[in-house]
C-alpha positions, -999 to 999 in steps of 0.1 A, spaced: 497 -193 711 521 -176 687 553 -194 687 584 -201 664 597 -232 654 634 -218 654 656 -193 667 652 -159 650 675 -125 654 658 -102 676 655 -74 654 635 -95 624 612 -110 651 607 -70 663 595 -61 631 572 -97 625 556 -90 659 548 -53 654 532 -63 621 513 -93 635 500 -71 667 494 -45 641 464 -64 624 456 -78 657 451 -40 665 430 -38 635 405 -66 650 419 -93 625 414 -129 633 448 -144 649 449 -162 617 445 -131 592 470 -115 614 498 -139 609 489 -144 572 489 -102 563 522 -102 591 539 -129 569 532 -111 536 543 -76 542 579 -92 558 579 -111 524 582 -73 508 604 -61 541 641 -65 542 637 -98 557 623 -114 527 637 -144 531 612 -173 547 642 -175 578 631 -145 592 591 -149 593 581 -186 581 589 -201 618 563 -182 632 529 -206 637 498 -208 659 491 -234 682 455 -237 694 422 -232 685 418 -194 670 381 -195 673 380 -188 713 403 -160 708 383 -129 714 393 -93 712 379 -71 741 376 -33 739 
């Protein structure tokens, strides 16, 4: 489970979660996913940690699988 550890603006959390589903999209591990999601909003206008650091996995990642 993706969830976030505060309350984010909408928008910010738009742009996160189109990036994160983006490598998911890409068949990228849930963790690789919210690592390459968290580094392009680090060059995004959100920038600052508020708008992307709250954003963690809960779970085990390994029983995650990707169907086609």
């Amino acid at each position: 489970v993706l969830v976030s550890l505060w309350n984010i603006a909408d928008r910010s959390t738009a742009e996160f979660m189109g990036r994160f589903y983006g490598h998911l999209g890409e068949r990228k591990s849930l963790p690789k996913a919210l690592q390459e999601a968290k580094k392009e909003m680090i060059r995004s206008p959100y920038k600052h940690p508020f708008y992307w650091a709250a954003f963690v996995l809960i779970g085990d990642a390994r029983s995650y699988s990707i169907s086609k």
